[in-house]
Each structure stands twice: as C-alpha cells, then as structure tokens.
DRENDO-1510 file (C-alpha; in Angstrom, 1 decimal, always signed):
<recs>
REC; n; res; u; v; w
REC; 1; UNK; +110.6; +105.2; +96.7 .
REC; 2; UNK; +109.7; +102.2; +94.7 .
REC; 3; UNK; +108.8; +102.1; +91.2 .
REC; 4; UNK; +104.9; +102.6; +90.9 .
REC; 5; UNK; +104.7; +104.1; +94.0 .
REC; 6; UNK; +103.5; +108.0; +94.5 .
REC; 7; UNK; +104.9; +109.9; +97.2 .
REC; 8; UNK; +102.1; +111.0; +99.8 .
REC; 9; UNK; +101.5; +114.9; +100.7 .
REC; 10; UNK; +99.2; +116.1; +101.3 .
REC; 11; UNK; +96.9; +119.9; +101.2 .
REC; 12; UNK; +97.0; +122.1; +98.3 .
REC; 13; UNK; +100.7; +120.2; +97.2 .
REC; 14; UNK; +98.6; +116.9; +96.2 .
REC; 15; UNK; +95.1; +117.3; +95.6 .
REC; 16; UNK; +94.7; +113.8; +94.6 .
REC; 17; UNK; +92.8; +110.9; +96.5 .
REC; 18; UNK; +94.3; +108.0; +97.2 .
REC; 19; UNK; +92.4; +106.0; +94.5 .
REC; 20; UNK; +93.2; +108.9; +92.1 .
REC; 21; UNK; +96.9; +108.8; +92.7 .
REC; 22; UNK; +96.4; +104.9; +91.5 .
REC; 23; UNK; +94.8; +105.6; +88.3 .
REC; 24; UNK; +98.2; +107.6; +87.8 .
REC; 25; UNK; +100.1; +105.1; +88.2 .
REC; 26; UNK; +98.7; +102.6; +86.5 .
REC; 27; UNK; +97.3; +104.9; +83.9 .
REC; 28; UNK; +101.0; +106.1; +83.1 .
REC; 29; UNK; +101.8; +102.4; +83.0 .
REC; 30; UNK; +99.6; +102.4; +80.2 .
REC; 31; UNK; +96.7; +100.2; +81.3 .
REC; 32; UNK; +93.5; +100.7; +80.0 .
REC; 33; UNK; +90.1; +102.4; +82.3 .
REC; 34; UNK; +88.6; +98.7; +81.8 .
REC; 35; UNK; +91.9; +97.5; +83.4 .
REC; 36; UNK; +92.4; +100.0; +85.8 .
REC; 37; UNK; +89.2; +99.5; +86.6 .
REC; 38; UNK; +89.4; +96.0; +87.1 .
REC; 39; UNK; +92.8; +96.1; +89.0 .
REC; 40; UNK; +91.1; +98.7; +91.8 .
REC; 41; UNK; +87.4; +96.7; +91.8 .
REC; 42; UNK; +85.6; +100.3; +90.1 .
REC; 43; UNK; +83.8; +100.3; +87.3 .
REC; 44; UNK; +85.0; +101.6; +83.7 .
REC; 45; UNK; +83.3; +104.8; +84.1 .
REC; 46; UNK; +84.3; +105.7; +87.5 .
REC; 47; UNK; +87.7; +105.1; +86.3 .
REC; 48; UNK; +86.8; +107.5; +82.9 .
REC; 49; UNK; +85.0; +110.1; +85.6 .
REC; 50; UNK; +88.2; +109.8; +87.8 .
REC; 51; UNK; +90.8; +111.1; +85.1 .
REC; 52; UNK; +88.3; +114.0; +83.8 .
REC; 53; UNK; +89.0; +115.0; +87.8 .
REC; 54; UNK; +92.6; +114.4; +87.8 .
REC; 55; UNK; +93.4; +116.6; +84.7 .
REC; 56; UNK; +91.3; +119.3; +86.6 .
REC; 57; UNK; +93.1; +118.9; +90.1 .
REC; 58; UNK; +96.4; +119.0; +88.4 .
REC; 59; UNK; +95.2; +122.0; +86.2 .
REC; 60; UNK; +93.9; +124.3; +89.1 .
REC; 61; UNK; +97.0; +123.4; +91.3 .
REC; 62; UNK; +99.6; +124.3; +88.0 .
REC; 63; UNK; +97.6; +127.4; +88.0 .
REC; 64; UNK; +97.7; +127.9; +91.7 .
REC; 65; UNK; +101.6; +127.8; +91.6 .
REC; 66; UNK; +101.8; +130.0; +88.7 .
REC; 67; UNK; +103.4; +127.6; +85.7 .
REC; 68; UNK; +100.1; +127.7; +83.7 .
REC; 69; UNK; +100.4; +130.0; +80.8 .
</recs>
C-alpha cells in the first residue's frame, strides 16, 4: 500500500465512508478542516461534522472488539 492510502474493508472492521477515510488521511497529515475541506470540494463544517463522526465510529467499533476500557 502506498503512503496516504487506507486499506479498504469493509462491515463492522471499517465503519468509515469513503470521504471519512480521507479526512484521515489527510487530517493525520496535519492539514487543517479549511484545507481538507478545500482538497475534497466540502465545506469547513462538513469536514468539522465529519470528524465528530469519525471519533464516534472508531469509538463504538473499539468497544465492539473489546479494547475500550
């Protein structure tokens, strides 16, 4: 896999979107929402709204699998 890419799976092992799994990356390359939001034509707060729903995804599936505390 290349750098900045995200592997694809898919069910309960990735509940991220497509367009979520690009804020990711990008947002872990340490762009700003007003840049990732740029870079993937969305506005600032759809970007903002996107990684409030990310941190829940990825919260319910740690959960899910039994590593939350």
């Amino acid at each position: 896999m290349e750098a900045g890419e995200v592997a694809e799976t898919t069910g309960h092992l990735n509940p991220l979107s497509a367009v979520e799994r690009q804020i990711v990356v990008l947002a872990g390359a340490g762009h700003t929402n007003d840049e990732i939001a740029r870079r993937l034509f969305l506005s600032a707060r759809t970007v903002e709204w996107s990684r409030t729903k990310i941190h829940r995804k990825l919260r319910a599936a740690e959960a899910t699998c039994g590593d939350a505390p």
